[in-house]
KENUDREN-802273 format. One record per atom (N, C-alpha, C): x, y, z. Coordinates in pm, 1 decimal, always signed. Each point is the difference from the previous one (the first is absolute). Layout:
N
site X:X; Y:Y; Z:Z
...
This chain:
187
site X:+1203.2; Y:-5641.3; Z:+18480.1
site X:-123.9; Y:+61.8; Z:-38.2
site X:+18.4; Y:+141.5; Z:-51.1
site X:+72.9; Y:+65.7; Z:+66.5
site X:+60.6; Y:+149.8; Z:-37.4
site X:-9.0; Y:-10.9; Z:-176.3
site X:+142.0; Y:-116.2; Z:-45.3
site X:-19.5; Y:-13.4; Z:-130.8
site X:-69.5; Y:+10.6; Z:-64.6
site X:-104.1; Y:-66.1; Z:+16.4
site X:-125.7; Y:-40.4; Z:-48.8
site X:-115.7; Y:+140.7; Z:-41.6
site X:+32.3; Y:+68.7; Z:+101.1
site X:-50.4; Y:+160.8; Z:+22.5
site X:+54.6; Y:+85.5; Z:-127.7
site X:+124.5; Y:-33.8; Z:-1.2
site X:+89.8; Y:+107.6; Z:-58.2
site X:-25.6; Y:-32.5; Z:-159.0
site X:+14.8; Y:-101.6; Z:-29.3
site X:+10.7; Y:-81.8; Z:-147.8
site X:-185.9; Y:-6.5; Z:-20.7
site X:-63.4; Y:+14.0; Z:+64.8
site X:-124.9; Y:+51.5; Z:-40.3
site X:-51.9; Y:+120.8; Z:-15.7
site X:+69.0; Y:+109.4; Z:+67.6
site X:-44.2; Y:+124.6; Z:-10.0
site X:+108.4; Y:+82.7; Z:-137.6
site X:+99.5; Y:-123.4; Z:-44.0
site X:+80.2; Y:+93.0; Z:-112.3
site X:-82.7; Y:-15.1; Z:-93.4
site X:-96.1; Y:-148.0; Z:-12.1
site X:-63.9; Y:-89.8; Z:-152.0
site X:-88.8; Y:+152.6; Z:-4.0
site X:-81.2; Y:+17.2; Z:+135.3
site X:-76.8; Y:+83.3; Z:-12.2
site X:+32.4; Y:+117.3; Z:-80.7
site X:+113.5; Y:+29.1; Z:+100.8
site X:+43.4; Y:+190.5; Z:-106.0
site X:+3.5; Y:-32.6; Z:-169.2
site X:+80.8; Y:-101.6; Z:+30.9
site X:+9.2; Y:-32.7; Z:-180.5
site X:-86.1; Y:-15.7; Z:-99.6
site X:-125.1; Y:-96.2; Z:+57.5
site X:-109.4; Y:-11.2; Z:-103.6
site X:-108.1; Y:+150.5; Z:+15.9
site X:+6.3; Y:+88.5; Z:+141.2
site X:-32.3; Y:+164.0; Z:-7.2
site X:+106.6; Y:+44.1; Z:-115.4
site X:+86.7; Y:+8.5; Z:-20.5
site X:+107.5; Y:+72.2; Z:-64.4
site X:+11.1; Y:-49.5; Z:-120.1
site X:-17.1; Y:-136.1; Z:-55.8
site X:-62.4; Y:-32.8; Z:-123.7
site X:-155.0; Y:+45.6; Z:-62.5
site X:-69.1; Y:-33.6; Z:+96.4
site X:-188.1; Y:+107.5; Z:-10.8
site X:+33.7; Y:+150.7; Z:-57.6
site X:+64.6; Y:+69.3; Z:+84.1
site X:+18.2; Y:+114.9; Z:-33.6
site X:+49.1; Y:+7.0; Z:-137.8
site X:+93.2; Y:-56.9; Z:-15.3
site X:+113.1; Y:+16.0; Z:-143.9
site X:-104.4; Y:-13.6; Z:-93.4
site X:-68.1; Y:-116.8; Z:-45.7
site X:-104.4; Y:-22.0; Z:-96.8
site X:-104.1; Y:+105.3; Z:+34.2
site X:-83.0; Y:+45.3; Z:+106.1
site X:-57.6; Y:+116.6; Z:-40.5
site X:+29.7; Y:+108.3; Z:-63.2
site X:+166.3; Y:+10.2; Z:+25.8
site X:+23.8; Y:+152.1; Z:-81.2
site X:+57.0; Y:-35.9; Z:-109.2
site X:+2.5; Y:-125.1; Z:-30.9
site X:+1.4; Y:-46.0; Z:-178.1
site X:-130.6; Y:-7.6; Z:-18.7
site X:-111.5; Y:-35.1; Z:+27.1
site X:-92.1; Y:-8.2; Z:-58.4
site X:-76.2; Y:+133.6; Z:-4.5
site X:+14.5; Y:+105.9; Z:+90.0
site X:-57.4; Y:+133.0; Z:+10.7
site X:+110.1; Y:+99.4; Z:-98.7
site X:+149.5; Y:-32.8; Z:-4.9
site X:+81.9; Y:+50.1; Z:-108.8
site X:-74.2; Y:-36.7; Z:-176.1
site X:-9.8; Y:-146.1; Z:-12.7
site X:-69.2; Y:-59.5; Z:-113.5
site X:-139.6; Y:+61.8; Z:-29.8
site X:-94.4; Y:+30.7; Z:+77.4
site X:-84.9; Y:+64.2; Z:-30.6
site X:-7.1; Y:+181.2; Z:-30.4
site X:+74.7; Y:+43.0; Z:+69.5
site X:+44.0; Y:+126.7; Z:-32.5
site X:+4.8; Y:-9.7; Z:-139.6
site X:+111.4; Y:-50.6; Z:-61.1
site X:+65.2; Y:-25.4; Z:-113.8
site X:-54.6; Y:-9.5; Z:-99.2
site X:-113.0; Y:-91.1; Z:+64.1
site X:-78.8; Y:-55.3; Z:-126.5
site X:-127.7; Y:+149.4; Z:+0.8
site X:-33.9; Y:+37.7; Z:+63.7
site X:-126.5; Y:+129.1; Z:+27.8
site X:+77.7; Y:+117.1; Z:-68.8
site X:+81.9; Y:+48.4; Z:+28.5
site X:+76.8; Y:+91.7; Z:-60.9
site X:+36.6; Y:-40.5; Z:-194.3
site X:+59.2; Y:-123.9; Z:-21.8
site X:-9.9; Y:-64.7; Z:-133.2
site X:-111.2; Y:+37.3; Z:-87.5
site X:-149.4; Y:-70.3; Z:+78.5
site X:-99.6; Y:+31.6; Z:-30.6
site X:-79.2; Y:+125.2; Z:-56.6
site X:+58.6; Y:+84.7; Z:+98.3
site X:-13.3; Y:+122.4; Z:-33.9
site X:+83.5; Y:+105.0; Z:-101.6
site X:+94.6; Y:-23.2; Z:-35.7
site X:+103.4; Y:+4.3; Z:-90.2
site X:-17.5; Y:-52.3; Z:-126.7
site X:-46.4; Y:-76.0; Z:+29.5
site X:-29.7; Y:-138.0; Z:-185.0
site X:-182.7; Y:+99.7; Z:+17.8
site X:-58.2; Y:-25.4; Z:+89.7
site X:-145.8; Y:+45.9; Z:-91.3
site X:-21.8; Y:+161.9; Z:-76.1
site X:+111.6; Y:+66.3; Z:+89.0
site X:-15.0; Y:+136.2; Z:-50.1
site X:+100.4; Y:-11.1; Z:-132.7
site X:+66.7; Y:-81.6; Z:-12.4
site X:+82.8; Y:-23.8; Z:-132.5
site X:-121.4; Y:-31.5; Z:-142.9
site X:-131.2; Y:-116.0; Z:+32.0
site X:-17.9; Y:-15.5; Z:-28.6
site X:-130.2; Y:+29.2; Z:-86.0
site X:-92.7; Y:+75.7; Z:+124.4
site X:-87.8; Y:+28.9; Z:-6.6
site X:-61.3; Y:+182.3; Z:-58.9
site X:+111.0; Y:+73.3; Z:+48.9
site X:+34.5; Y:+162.9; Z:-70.0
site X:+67.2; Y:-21.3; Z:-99.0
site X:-76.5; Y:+51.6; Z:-85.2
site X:+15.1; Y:+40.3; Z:-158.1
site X:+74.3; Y:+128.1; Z:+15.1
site X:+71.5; Y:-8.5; Z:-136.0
site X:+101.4; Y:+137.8; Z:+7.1
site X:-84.4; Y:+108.6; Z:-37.0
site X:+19.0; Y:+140.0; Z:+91.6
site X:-132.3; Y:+105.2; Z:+5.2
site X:-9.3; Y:+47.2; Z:-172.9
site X:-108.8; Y:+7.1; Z:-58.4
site X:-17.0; Y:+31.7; Z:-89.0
site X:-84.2; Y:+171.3; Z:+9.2
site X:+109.9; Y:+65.0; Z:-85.3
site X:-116.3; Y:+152.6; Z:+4.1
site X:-84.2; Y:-22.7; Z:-119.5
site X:-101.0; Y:+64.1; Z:+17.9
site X:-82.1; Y:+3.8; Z:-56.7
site X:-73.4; Y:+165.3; Z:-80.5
site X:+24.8; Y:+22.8; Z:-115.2
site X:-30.6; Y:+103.3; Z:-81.4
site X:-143.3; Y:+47.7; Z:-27.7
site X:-59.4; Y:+116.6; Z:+25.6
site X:-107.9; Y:+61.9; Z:-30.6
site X:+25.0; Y:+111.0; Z:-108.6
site X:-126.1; Y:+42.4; Z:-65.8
site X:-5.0; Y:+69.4; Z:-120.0
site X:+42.0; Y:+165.7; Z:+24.4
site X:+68.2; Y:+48.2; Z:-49.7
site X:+33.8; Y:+131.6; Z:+9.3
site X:-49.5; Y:+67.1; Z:-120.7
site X:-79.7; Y:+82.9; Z:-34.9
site X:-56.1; Y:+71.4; Z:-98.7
site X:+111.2; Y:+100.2; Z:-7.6
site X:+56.5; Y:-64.1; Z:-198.7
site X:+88.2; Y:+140.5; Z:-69.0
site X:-12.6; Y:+60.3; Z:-127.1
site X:-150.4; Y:-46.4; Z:+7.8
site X:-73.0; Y:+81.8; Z:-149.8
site X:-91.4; Y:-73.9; Z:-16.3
site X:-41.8; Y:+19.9; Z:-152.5
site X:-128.6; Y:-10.0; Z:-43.6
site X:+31.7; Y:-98.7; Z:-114.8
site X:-78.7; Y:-143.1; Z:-101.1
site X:+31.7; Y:-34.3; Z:-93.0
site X:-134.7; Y:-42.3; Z:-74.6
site X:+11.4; Y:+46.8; Z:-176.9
site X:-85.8; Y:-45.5; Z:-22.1
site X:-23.7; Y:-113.1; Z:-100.8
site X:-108.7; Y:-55.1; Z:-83.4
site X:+8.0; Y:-151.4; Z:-88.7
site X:-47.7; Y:+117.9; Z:-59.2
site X:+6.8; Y:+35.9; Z:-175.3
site X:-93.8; Y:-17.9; Z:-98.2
site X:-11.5; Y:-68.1; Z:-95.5
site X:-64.2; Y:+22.6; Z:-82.0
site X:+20.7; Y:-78.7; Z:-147.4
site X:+58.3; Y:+17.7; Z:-101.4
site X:-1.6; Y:-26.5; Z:-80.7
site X:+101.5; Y:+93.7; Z:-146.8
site X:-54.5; Y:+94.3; Z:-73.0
site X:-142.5; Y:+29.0; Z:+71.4
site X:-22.4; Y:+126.2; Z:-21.2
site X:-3.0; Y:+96.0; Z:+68.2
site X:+32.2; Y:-0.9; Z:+141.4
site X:+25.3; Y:+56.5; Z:+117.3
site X:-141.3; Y:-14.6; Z:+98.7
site X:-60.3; Y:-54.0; Z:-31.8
site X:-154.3; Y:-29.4; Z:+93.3
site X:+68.3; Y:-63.3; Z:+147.5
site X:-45.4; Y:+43.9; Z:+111.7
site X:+34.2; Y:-26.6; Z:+95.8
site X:-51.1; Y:-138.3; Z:+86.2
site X:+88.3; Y:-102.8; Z:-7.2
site X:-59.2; Y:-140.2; Z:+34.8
site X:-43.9; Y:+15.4; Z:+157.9
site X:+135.1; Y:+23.1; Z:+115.6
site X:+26.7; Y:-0.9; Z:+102.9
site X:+60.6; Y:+127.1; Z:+66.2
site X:+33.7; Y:-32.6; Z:+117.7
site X:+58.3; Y:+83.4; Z:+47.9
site X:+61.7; Y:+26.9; Z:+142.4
site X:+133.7; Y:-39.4; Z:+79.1
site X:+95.9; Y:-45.0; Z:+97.0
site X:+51.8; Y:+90.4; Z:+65.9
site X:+34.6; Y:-4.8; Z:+128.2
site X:+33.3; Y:+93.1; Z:+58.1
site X:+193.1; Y:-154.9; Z:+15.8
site X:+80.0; Y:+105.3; Z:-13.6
site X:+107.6; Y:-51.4; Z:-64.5
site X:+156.0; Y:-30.8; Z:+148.9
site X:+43.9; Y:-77.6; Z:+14.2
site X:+115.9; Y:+24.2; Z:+60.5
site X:+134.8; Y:-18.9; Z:-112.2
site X:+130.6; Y:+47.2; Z:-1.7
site X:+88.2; Y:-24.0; Z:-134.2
site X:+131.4; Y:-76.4; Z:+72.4
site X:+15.6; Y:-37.3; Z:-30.9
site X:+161.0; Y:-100.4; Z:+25.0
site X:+95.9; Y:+38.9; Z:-117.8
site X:+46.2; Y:+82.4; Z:+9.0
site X:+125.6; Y:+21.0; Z:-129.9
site X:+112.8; Y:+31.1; Z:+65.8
site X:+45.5; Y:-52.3; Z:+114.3
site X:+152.6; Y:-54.4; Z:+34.3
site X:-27.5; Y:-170.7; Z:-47.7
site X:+163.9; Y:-12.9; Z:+35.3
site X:+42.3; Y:-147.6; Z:-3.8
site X:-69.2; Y:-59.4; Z:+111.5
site X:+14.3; Y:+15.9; Z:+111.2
site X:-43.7; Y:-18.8; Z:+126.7
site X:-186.0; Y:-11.8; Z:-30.4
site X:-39.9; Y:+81.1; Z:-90.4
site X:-154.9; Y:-4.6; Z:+75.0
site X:-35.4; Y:-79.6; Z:-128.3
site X:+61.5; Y:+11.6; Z:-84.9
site X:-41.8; Y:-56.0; Z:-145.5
site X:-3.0; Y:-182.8; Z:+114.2
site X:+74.1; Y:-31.5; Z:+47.7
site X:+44.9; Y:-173.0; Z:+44.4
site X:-97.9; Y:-20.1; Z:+109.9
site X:+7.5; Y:+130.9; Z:+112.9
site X:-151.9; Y:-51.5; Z:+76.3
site X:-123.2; Y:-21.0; Z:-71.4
site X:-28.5; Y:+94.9; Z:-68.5
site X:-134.6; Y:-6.9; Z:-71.4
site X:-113.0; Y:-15.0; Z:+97.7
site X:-70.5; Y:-99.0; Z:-33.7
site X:-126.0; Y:+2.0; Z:+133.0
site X:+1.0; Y:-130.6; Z:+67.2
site X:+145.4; Y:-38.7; Z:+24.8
site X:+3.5; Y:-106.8; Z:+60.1
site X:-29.9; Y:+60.5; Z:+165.8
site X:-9.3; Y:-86.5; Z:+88.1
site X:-63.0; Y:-28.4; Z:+158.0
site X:-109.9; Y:+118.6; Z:-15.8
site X:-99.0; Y:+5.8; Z:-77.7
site X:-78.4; Y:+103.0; Z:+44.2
site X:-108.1; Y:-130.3; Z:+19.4
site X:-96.8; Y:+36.2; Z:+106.0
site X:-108.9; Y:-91.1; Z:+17.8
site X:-169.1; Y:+52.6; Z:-82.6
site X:+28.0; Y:+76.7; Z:-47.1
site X:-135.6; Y:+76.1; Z:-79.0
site X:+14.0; Y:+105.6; Z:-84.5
site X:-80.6; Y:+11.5; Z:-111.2
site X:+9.0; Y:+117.1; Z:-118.1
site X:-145.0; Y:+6.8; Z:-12.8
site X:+12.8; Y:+141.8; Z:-7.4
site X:-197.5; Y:+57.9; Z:-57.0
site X:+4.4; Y:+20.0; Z:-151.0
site X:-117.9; Y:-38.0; Z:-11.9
site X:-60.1; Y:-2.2; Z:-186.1
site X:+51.1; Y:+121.4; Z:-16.3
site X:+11.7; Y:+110.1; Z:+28.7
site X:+46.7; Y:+101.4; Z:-70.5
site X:+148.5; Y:+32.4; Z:+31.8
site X:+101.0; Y:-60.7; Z:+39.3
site X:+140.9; Y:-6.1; Z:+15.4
site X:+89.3; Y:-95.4; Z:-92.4
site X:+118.6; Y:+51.4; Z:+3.5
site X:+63.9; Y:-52.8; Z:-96.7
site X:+170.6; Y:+55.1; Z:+16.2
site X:+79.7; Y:-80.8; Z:-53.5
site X:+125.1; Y:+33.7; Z:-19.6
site X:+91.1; Y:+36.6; Z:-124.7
site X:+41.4; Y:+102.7; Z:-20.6
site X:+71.6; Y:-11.5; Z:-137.0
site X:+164.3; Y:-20.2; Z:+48.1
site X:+41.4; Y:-38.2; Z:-107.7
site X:+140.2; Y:-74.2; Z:-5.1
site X:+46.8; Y:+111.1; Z:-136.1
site X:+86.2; Y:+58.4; Z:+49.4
site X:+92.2; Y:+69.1; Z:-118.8
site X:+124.8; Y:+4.4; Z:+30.9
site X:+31.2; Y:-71.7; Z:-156.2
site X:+173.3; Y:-49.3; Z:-1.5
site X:+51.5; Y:+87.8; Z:-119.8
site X:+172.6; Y:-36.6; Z:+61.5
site X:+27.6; Y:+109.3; Z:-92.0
site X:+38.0; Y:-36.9; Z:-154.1
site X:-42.2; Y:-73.7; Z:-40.4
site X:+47.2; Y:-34.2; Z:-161.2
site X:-115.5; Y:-80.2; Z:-17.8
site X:-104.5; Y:-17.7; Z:-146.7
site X:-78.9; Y:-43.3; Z:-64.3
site X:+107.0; Y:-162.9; Z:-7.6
site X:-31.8; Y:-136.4; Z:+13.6
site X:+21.3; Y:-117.9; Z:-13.3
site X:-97.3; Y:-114.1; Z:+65.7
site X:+26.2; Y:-84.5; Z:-72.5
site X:-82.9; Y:-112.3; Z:+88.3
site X:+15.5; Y:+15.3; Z:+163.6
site X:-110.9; Y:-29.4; Z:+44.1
site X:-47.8; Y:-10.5; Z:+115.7
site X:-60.6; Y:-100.0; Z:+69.7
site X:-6.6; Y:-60.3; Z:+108.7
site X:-21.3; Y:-127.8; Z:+54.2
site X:+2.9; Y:-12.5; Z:+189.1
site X:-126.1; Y:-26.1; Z:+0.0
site X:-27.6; Y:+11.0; Z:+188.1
site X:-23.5; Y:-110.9; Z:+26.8
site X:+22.8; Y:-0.2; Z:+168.9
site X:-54.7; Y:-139.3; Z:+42.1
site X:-83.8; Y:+69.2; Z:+136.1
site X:-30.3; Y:-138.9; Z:+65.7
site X:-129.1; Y:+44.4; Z:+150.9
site X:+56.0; Y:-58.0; Z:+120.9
site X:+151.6; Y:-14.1; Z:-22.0
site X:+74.0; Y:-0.6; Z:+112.7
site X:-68.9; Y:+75.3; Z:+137.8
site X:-58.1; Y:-28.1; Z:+83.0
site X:+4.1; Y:+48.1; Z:+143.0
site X:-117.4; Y:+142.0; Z:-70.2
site X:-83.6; Y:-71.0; Z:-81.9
site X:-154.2; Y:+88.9; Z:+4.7
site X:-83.5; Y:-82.5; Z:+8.3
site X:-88.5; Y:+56.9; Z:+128.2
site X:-127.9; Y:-81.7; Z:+71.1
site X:-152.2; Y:+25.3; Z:-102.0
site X:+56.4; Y:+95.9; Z:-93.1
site X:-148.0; Y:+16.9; Z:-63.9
site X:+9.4; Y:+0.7; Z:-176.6
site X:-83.8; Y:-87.4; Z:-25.5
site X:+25.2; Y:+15.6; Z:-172.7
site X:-39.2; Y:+106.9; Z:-58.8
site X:+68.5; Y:-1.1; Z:-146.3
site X:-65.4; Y:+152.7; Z:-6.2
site X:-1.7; Y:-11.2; Z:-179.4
site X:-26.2; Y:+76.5; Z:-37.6
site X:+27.1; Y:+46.2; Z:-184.6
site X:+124.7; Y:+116.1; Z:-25.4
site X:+130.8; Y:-92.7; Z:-119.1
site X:+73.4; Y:+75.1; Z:+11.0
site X:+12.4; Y:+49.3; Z:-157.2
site X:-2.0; Y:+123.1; Z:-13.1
site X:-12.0; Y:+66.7; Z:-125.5
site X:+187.7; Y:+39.7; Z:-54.9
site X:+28.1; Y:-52.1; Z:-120.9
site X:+108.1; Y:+51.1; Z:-66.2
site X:+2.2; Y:+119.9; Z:-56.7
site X:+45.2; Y:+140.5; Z:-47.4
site X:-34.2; Y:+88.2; Z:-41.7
site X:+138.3; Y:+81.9; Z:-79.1
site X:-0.3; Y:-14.2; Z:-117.4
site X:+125.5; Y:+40.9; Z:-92.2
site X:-29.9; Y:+171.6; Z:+47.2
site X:+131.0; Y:+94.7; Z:-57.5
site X:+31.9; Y:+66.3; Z:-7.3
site X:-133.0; Y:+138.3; Z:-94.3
site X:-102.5; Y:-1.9; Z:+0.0
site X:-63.1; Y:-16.6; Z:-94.7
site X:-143.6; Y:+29.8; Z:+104.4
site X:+34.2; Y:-64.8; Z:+129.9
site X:-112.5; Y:+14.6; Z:+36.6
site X:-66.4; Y:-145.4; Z:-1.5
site X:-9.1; Y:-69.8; Z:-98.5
site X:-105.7; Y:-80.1; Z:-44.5
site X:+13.1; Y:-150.7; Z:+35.0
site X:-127.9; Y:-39.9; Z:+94.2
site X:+50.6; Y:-162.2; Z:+50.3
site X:+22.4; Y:-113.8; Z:-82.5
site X:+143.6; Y:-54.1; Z:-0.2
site X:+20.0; Y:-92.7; Z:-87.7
site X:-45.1; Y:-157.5; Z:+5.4
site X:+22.0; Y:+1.2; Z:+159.1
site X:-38.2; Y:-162.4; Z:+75.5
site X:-91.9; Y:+22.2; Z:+88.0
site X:-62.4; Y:-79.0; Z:+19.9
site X:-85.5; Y:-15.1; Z:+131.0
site X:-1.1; Y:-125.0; Z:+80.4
site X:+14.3; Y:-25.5; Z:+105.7
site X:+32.1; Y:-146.7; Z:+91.8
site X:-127.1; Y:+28.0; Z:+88.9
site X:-82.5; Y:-84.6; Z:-3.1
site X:-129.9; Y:-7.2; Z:+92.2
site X:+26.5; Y:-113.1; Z:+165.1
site X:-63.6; Y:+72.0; Z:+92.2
site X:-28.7; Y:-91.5; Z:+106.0
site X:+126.7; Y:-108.3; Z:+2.3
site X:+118.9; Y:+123.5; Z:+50.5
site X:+134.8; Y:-99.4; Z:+29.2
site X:-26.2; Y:-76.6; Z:+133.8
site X:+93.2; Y:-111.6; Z:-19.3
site X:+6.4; Y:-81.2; Z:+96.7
site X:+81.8; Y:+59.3; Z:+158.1
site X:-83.9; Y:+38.5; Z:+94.0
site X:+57.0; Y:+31.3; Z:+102.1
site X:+187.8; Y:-132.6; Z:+42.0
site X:+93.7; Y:+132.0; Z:+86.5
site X:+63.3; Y:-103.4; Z:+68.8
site X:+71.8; Y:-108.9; Z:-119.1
site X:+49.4; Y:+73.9; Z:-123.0
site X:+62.7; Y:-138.3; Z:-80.5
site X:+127.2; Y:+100.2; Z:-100.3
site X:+33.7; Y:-90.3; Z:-33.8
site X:+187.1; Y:+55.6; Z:-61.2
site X:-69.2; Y:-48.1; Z:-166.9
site X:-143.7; Y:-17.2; Z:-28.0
site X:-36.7; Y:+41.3; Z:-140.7
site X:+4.2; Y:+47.9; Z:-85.5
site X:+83.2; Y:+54.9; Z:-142.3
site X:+87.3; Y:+138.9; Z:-40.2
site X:-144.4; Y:+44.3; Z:-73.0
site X:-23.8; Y:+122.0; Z:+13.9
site X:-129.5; Y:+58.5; Z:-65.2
site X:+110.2; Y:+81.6; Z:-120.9
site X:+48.4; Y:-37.3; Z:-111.3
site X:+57.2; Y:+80.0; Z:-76.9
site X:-81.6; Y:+127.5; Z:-82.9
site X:+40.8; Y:+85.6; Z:-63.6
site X:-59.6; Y:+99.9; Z:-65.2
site X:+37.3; Y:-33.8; Z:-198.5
site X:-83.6; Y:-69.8; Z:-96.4
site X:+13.5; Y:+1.1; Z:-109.5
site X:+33.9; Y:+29.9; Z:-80.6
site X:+70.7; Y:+175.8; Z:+55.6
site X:+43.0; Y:+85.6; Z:-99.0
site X:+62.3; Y:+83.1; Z:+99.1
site X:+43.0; Y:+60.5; Z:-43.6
site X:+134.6; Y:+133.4; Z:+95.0
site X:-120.4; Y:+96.2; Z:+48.6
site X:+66.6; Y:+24.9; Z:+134.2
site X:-123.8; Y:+82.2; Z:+105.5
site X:+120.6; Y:+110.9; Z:+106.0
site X:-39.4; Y:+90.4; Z:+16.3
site X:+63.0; Y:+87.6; Z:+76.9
site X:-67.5; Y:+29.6; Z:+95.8
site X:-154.8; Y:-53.9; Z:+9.9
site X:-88.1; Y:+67.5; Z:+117.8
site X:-57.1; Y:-151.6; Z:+12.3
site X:-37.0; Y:-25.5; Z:+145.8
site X:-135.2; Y:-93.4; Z:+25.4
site X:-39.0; Y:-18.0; Z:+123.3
site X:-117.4; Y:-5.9; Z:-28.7
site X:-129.8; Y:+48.3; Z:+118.8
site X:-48.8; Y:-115.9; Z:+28.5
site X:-6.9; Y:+4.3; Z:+129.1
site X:-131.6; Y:-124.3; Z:+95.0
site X:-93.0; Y:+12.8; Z:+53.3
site X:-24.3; Y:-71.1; Z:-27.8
site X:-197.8; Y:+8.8; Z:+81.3
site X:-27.0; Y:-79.2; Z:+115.2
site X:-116.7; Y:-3.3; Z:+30.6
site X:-39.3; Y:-134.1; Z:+53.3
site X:-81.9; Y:-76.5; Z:-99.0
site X:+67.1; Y:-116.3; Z:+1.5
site X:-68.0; Y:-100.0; Z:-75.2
site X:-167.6; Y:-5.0; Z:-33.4
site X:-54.6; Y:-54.2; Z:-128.2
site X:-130.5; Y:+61.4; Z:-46.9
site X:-25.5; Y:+169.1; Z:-57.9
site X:+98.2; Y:+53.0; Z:+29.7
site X:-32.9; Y:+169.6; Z:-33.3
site X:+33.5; Y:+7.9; Z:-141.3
site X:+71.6; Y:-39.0; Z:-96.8
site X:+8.9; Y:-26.1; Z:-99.9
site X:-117.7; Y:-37.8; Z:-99.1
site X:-100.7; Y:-111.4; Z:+72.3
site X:-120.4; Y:-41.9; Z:-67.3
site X:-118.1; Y:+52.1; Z:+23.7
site X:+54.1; Y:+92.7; Z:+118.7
site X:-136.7; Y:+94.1; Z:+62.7
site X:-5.3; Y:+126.9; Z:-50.4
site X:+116.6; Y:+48.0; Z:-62.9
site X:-8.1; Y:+147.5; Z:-78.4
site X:+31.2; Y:-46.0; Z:-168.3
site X:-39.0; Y:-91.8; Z:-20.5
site X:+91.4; Y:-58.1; Z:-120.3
site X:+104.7; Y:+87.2; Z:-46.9
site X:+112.8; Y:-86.6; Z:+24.2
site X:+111.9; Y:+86.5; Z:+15.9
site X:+63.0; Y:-118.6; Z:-84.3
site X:+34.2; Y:+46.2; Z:-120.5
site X:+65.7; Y:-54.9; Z:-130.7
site X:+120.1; Y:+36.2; Z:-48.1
site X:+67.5; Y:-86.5; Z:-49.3
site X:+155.4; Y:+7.8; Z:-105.0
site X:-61.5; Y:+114.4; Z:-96.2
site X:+60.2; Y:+105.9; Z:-29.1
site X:+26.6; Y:+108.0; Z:-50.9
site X:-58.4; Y:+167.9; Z:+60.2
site X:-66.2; Y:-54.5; Z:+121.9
site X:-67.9; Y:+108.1; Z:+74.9
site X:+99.1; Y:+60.5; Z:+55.1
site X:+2.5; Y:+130.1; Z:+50.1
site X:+145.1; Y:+104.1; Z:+23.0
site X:-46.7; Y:+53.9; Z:+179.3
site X:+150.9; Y:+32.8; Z:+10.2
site X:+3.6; Y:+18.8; Z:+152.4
site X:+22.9; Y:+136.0; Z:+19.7
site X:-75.2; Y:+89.5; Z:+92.2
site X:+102.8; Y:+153.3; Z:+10.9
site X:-69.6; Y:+29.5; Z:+161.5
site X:+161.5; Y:+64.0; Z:+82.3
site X:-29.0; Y:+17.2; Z:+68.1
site X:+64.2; Y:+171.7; Z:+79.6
site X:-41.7; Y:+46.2; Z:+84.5
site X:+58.5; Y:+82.4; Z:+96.8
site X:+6.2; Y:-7.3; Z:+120.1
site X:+133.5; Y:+91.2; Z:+43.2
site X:+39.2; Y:-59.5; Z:+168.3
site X:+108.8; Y:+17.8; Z:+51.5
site X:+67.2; Y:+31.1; Z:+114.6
site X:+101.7; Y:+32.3; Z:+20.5
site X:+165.5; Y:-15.7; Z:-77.6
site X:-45.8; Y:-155.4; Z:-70.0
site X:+118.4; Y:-8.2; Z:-127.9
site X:-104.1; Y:-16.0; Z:-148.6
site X:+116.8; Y:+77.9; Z:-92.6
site X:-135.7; Y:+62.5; Z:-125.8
site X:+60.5; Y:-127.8; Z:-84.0
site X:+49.2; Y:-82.2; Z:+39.3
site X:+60.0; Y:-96.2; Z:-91.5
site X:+76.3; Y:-0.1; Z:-108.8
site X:+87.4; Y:+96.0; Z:+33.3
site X:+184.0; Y:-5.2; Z:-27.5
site X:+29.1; Y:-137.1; Z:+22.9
site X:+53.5; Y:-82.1; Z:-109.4
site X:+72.6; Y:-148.0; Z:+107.4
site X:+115.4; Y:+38.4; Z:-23.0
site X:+67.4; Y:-28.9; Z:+180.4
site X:+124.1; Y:+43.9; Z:+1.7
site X:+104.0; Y:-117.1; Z:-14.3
């Protein structure tokens, strides 16, 4: 009978000592998988931080006509590095009717933008050496690799927000002049 005692109380330890083993596989397995979880959703779910650009006032710009009558009139930010010429007004989330960007490059040639990583459409003006707008691109397509080219060789060009063009009638041969911390030297 002793036997009988002994060879029953080992089954016991064993199937305790098997219980145990699978709990800490199955409490290891869940770890695994909770931690995973958490790893894959933050992989998945955070977007890479995007900054986001607001308007810095660096002068003044104005539209006239070809007789100098005053169409409009912008309070101006300028991009004439390499660097700011390529941001342009991409990640900005808003522009006011009276803001705008000029783009000055350093040599008069064709010219050509896209709306890569810009949330807001806008009107983009070509502007030769001369002053005088050669192209006009209305109500670009937000968010697209669309080439807005310039028709003729441009050394300057200005953006709007989209509609400001048809709201100041702002036409192919109307001239641009502005002042402001850069007098528009293109360097």
């Amino acid at each position: 009978m002793a036997k009988k005692h002994v060879k029953h109380t080992e089954q016991k330890s064993t199937k305790t000592k098997n219980k145990i083993t699978t709990q800490k596989i199955v409490v290891a397995v869940l770890a695994i998988a909770v931690i995973g979880f958490f790893i894959f959703n933050n992989f998945i779910t955070n977007e890479p931080e995007v900054e986001y650009y607001t308007f810095t006032k660096e002068g003044e710009l104005t539209f006239t006509d070809s007789l100098g009558t005053l169409k409009a009139k912008i309070d101006l930010e300028i991009a004439d590095t390499e660097y700011e010429r390529q941001l342009g007004l991409m990640n900005r989330k808003e522009m006011k009717e009276n803001e705008g960007m000029l783009f000055i490059f350093p040599r008069l040639e064709l010219q050509s933008f896209w709306m890569r990583n810009t949330l807001i459409s806008l009107d983009i003006m070509f502007v030769n050496d001369q002053k005088k707008i050669v192209t006009i691109h209305k109500d670009t397509r937000i968010l697209s690799d669309i080439s807005y080219p310039s028709t003729q060789p441009s050394v300057y060009v200005v953006e709007v927000i989209a509609g400001f063009t048809d709201r100041h009638n702002i036409q192919v041969g109307d001239r641009i002049n502005w002042m402001g911390t850069n007098l528009g030297n293109p360097k």
